[in-house]
C-alpha positions as CSV (number, residue, x, y, z in Angstrom):
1,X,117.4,-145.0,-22.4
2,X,113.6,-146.4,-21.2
3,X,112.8,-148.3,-23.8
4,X,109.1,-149.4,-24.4
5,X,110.5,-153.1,-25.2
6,X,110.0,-154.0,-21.9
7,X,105.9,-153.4,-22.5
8,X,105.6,-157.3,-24.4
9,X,107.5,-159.0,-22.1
10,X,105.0,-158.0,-19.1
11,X,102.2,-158.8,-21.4
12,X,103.1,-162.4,-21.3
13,X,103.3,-162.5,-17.8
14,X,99.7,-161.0,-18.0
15,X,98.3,-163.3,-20.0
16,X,100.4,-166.4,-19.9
17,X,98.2,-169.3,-17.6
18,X,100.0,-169.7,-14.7
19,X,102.0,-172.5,-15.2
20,X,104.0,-171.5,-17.7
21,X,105.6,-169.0,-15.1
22,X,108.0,-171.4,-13.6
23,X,111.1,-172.5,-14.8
24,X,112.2,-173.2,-18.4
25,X,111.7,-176.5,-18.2
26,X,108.2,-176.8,-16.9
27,X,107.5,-174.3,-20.4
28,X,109.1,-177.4,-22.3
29,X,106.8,-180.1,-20.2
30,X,103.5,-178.0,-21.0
31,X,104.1,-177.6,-24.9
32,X,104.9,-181.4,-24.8
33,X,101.7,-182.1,-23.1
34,X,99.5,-180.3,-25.9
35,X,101.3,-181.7,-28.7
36,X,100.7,-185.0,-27.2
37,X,97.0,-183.7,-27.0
38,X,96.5,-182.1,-30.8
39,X,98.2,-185.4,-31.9
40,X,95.0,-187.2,-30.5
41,X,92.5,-184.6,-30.6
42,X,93.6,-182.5,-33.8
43,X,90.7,-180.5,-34.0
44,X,90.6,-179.3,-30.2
45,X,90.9,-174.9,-30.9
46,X,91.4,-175.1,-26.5
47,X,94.3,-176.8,-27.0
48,X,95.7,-175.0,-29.4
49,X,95.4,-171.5,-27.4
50,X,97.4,-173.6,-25.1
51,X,99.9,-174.4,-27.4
52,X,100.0,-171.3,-28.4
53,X,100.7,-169.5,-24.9
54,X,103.0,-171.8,-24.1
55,X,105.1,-170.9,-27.0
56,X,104.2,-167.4,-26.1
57,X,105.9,-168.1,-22.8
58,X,109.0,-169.7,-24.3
59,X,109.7,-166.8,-26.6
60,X,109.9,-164.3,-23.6
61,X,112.0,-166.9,-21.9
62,X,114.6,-167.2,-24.3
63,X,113.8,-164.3,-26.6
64,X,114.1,-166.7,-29.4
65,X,111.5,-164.9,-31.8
66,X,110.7,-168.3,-33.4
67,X,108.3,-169.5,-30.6
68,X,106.7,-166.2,-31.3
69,X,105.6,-167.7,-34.9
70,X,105.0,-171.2,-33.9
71,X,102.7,-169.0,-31.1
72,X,101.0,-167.5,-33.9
73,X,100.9,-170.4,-36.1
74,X,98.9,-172.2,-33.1
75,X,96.6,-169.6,-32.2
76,X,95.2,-168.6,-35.5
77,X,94.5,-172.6,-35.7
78,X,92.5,-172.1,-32.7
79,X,90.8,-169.6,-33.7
80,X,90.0,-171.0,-37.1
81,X,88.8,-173.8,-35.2
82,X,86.4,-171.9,-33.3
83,X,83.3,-169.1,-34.4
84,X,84.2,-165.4,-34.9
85,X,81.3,-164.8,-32.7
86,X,81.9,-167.3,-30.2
87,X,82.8,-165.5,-26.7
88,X,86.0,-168.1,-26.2
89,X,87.8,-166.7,-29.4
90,X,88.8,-163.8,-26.6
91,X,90.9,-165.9,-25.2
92,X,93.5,-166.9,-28.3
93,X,92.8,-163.3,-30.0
94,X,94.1,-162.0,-27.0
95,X,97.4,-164.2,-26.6
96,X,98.0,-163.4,-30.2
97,X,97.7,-159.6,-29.4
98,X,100.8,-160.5,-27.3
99,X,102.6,-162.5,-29.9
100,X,102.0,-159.5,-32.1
101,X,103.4,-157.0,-29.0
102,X,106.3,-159.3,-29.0
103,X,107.1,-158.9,-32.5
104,X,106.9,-155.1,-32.5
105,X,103.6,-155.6,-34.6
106,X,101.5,-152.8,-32.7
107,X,98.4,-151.9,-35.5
108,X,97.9,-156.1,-35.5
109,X,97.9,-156.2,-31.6
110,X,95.8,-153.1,-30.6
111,X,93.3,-155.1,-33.5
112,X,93.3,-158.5,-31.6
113,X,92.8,-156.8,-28.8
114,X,90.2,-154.9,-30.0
115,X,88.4,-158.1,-31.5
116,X,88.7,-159.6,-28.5
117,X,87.1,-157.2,-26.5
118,X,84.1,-157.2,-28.8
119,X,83.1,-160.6,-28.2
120,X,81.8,-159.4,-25.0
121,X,83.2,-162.1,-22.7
122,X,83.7,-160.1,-19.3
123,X,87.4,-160.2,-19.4
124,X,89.1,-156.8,-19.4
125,X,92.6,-158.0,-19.4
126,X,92.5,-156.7,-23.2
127,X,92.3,-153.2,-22.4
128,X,95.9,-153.8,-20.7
129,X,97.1,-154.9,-24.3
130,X,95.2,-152.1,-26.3
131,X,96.5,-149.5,-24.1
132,X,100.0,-150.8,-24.4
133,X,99.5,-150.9,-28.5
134,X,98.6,-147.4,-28.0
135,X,101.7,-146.5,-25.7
136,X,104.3,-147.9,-28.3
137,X,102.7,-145.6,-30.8
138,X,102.7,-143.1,-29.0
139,X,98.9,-142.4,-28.8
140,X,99.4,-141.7,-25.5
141,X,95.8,-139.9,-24.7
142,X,94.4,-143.7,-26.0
143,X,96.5,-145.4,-24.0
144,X,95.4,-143.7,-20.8
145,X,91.9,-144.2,-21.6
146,X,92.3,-147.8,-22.2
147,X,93.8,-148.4,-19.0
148,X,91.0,-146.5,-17.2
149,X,89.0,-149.4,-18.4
150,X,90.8,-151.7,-16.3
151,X,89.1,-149.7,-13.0
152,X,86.1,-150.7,-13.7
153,X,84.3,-151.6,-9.8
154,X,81.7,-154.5,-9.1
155,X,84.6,-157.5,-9.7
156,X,85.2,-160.2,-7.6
157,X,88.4,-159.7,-5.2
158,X,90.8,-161.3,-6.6
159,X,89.9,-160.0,-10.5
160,X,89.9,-156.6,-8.7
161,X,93.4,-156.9,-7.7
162,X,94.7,-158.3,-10.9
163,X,92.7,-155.8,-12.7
164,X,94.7,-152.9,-10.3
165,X,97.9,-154.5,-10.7
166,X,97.4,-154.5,-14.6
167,X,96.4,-150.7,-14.6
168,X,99.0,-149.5,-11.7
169,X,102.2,-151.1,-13.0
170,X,101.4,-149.4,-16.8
171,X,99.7,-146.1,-15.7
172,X,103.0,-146.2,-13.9
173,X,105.2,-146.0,-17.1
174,X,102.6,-142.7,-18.7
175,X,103.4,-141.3,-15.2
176,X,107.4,-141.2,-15.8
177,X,107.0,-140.5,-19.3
178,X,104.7,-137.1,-18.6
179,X,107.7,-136.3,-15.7
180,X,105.5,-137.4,-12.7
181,X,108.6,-139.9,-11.0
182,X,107.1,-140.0,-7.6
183,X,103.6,-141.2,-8.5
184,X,105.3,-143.4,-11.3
185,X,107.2,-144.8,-8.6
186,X,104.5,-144.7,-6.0
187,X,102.1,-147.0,-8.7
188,X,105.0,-149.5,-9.0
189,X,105.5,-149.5,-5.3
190,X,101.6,-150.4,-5.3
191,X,101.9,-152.7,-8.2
192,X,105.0,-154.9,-6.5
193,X,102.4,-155.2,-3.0
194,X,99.8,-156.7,-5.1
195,X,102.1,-159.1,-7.0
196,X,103.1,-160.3,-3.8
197,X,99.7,-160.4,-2.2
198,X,97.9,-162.1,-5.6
199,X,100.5,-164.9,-5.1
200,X,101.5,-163.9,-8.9
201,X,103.7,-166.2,-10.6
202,X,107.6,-164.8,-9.2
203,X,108.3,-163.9,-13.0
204,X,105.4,-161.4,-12.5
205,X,106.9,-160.2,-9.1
206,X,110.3,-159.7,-10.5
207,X,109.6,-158.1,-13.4
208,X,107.6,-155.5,-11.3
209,X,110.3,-154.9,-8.9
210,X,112.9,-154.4,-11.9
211,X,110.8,-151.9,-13.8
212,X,110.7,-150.2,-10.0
213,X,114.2,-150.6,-10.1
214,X,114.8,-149.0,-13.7
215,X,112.8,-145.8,-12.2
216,X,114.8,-145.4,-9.0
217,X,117.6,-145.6,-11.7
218,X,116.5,-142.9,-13.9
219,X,115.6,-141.1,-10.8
220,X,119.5,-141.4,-9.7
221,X,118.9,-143.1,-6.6
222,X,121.0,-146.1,-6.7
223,X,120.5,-147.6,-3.2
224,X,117.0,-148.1,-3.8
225,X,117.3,-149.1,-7.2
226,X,119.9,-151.8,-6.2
227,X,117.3,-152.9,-3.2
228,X,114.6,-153.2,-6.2
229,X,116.9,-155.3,-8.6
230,X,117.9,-157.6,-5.3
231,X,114.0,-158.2,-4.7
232,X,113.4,-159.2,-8.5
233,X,116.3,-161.8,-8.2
234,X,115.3,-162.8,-5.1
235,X,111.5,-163.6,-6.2
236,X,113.1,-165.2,-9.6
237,X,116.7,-166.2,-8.9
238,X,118.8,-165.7,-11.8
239,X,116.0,-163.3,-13.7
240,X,118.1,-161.7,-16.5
241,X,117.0,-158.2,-16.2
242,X,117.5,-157.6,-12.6
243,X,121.1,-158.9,-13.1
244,X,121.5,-156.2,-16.2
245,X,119.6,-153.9,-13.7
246,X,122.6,-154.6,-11.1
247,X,124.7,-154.4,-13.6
248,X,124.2,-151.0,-14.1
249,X,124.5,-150.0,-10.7
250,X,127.8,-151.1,-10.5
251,X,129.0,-149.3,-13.9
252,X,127.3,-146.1,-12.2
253,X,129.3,-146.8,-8.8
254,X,132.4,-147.5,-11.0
255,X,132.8,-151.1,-9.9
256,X,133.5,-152.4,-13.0
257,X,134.8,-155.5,-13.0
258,X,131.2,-156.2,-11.1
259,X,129.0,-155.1,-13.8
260,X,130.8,-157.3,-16.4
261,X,130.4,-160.0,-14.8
262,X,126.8,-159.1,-14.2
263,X,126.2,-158.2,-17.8
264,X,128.0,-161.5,-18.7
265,X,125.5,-163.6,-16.3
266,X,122.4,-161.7,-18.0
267,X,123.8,-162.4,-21.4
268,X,124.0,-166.0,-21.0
269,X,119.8,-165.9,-19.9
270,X,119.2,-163.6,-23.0
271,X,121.6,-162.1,-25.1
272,X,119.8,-159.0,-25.9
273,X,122.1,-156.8,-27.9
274,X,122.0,-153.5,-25.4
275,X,122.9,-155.8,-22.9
276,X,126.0,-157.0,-24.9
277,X,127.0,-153.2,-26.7
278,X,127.0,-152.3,-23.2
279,X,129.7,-154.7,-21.9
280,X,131.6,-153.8,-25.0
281,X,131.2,-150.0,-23.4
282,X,132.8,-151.4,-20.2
283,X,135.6,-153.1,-21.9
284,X,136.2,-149.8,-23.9
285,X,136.2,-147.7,-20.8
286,X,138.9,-150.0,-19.2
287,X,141.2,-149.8,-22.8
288,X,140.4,-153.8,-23.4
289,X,139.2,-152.6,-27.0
290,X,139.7,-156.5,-28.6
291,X,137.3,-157.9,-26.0
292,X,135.1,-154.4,-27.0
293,X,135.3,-154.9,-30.4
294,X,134.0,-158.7,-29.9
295,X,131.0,-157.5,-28.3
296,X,130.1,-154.9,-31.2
297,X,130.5,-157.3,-33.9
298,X,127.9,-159.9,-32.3
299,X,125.4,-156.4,-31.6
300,X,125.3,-156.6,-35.0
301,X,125.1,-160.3,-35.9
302,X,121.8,-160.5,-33.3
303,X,120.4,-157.1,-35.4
304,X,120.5,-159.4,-38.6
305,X,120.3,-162.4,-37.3
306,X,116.8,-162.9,-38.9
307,X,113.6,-161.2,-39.7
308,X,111.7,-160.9,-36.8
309,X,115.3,-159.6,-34.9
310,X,115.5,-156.7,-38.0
311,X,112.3,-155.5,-37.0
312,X,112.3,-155.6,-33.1
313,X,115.9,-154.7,-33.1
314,X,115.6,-151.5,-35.5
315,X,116.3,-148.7,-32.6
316,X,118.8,-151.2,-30.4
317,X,120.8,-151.1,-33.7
318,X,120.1,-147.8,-35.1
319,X,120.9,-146.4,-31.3
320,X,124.3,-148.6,-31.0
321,X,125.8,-147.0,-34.4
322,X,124.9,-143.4,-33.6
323,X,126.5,-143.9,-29.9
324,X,129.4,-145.5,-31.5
325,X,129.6,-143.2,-34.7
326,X,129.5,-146.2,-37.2
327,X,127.6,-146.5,-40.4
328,X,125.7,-142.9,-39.4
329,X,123.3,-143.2,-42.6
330,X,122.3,-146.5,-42.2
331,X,121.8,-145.5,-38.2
332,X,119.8,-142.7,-39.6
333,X,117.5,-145.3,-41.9
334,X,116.8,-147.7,-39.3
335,X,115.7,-144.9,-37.3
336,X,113.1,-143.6,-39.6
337,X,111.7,-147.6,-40.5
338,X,111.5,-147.7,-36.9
339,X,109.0,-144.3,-37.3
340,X,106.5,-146.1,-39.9
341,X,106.0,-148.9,-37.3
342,X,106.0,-146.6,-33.7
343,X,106.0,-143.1,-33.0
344,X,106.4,-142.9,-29.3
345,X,108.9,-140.6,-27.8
346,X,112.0,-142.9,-27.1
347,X,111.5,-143.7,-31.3
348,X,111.8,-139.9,-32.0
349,X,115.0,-139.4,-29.9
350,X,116.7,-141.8,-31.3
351,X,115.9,-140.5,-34.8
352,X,116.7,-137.1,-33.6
353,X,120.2,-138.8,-32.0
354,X,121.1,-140.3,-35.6
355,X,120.5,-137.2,-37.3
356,X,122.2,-135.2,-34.8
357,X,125.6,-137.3,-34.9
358,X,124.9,-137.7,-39.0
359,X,125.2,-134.1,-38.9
360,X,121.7,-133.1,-40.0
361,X,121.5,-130.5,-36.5
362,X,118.2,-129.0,-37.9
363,X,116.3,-131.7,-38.5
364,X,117.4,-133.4,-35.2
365,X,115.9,-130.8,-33.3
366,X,112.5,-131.1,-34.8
367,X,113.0,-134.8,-34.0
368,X,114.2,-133.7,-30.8
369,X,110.6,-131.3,-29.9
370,X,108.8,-134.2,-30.6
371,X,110.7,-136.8,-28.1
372,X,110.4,-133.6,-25.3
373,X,106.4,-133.7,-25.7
374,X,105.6,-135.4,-22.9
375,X,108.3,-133.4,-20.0
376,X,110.0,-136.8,-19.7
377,X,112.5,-136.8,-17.1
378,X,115.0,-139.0,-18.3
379,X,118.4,-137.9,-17.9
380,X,119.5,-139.9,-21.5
381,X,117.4,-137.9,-23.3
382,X,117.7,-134.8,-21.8
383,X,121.3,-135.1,-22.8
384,X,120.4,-135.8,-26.0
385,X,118.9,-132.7,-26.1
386,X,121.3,-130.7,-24.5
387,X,124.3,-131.7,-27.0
388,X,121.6,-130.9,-30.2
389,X,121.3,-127.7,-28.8
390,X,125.0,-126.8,-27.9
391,X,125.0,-127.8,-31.9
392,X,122.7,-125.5,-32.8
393,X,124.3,-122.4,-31.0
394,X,121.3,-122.4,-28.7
395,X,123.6,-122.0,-25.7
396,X,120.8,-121.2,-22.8
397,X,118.9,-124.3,-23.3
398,X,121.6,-126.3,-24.0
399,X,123.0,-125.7,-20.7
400,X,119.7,-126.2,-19.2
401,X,119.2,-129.5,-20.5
402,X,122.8,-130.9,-19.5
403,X,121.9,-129.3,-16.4
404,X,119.0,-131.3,-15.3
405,X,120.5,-134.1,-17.0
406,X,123.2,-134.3,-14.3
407,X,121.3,-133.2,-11.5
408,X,118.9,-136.5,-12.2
409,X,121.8,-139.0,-12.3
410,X,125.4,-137.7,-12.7
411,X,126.3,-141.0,-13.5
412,X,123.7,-141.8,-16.3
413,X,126.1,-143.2,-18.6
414,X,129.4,-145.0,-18.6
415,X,130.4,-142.5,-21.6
416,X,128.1,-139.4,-21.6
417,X,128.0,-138.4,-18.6
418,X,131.4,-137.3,-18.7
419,X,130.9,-135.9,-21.9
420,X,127.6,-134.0,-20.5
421,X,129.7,-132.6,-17.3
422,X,132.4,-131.4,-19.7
423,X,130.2,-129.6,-22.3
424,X,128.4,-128.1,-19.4
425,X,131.8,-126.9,-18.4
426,X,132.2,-125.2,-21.6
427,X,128.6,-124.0,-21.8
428,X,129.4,-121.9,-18.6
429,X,132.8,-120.5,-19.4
430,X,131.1,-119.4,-22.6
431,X,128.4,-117.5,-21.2
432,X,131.1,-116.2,-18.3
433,X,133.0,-114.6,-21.5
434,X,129.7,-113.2,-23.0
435,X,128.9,-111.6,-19.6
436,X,132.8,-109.9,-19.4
437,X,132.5,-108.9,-23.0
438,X,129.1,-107.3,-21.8
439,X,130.1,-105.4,-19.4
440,X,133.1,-103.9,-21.4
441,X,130.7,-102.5,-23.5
């Protein structure tokens, strides 16, 4: 499933100075340096937005959400260091709109951002953030506009091309989501040349080329979407999503044994719990259901593990019990908290998917209209749809939906796809039968 988690992460490669884009280590060195600094200047708000970003910098590292409240704990002491009114307050209000991103606090981000933007500094890298805020929401018609804002002509050069990369690589995500793949992946395409050409930091390049990669994948074009995860690992060796990215071309070309060590690799950067229920649906798939059931458990430790992980995790976990028909109510629950806080359409399929395997078929399909809004073409949710409609007797559009679903990417999912080929099967002998029984009469 696209998921709009990936959204924070690129905002801290936005709007992270660029030398906290290196390696790990480098992070450590530059929040070392401004401790040593606030321990002699104490009262310094610069050096606190510092601070601040590089925590900001560590917590997409590591995706440890702790840096993300030292990174707030920084920057609101920078900025109650420094004037509401005074023009460099944009700079820390608009690293904290990130730290809020990252933390799944949208209303608090799109707010930063818009404070930030009122202090009338020039910078428009906030409309970037506003538009994502928007995006997660699901107020998609807002987020458009306020990435039109980042077109804006009469800039220097090289703010033009940051400015272009900024707006291509998110229009690029609206694209996909309103069923456009070829200019979603014609913006990315775009968005990976300027990378390269602005000298961005390599975190920035990979990412780029993995979210290329993740729409070649949805697209069900593997080659390229292998030659996309290749070029983010080799602009950022070791980068943890183009190894899941990899990983999931080998489950799709049924080279398992490949994609778990690739998942393992990618766990050991960041152990985000899709990452690890999906090695658990490898080690299922091969019968190895102690090593499966390993993985599960520690899904489910990571949900809890803390505050900030209940709230950002809410549709990983929610998504993992419905897939895995375990504790279907509480699956349902965490789908609808997940509502109050986002409303975008990858939020309503996965409530409509809870409901659906909770048994509640009718409401599931109104979920399931409002997921479909945009004409997304994503062969996960389209399957979705398809097996809420086979449910609901609704035969003809059941069938079209598993349909497209496999003619996108017939290997979509280690599990459903099977599944989706096989009620498709029974779909068509049904409506055979109906058309004998027809013509009897």
């Amino acid at each position: 499933m696209v998921r709009a988690i990936h959204i924070p992460i690129l905002f801290v490669c936005l709007y992270v100075a660029p030398w906290a884009m290196s390696q790990t280590s480098e992070t450590d060195r530059h929040i070392a340096t401004y401790q040593a600094r606030l321990a002699k200047f104490p009262n310094d708000p610069s050096n606190y937005d510092k601070l601040g970003a590089a925590y900001l910098q560590k917590g997409r590292e590591t995706s440890d959400f702790t840096y993300y409240d030292l990174a707030e704990k920084a920057l609101s002491k920078s900025l109650e260091l420094t004037s509401s009114l005074d023009m460099s307050a944009a700079d820390p209000l608009t690293h904290l709109a990130a730290v809020f991103m990252a933390e799944h606090r949208f209303r608090d981000a799109a707010a930063c951002a818009e404070r930030a933007l009122g202090l009338g500094s020039g910078d428009l890298s906030p409309f970037a953030l506003l538009g994502d805020a928007y995006a997660d929401m699901g107020e998609y018609d807002k987020a458009e506009a306020s990435y039109a804002k980042l077109s804006l002509p009469g800039r220097p050069q090289e703010q033009m091309r940051g400015l272009e990369y900024m707006h291509d690589s998110r229009v690029s995500y609206l694209k996909f989501l309103s069923g456009d793949v070829a200019m979603a992946i014609q913006l990315n395409q775009n968005a990976a040349k300027l990378a390269i050409e602005g000298r961005m930091p390599p975190e920035n390049i990979a990412w780029t080329f993995f979210q290329l990669g993740e729409e070649w994948f949805r697209a069900g074009d593997l080659v390229h979407a292998e030659t996309a995860y290749q070029q983010a690992l080799a602009h950022y060796p070791g980068f943890y999503r183009g190894l899941e990215g990899l990983a999931k071309v080998r489950v799709a070309q049924l080279k398992y044994q490949e994609g778990i060590q690739l998942y393992k690799d990618a766990i050991a950067k960041v152990p985000f719990p899709e990452y690890i229920a999906a090695l658990g649906d490898i080690y299922t798939k091969l019968g190895r259901r102690g090593e499966a059931k390993q993985q599960y458990d520690l899904v489910e430790y990571i949900g809890y593990l803390n505050g900030l992980n209940q709230r950002a995790y809410n549709r990983e976990l929610a998504s993992f019990y419905a897939d895995h028909g375990l504790k279907l109510p509480e699956a349902v629950a965490l789908a609808r908290r997940e509502l109050e806080n986002r409303q975008d359409i990858y939020t309503w399929d996965v409530v409509a998917w809870c409901l659906y395997k909770d048994r509640k078929v009718q409401e599931a399909a109104s979920a399931m209209e409002k997921a479909l809004r945009m004409g997304t073409k994503d062969p996960l949710l389209l399957f979705h749809a398809g097996m809420i409609y086979m449910d609901l007797g609704n035969y003809a559009r059941a069938a079209e939906f598993l349909s497209r679903s496999l003619a996108i990417n017939p290997h979509f999912h280690i599990f459903y796809s099977d599944v989706a080929a096989h009620a498709l099967q029974q779909l068509r002998s049904k409506q055979t039968v109906a058309s004998k029984d027809g013509k009897k009469d």
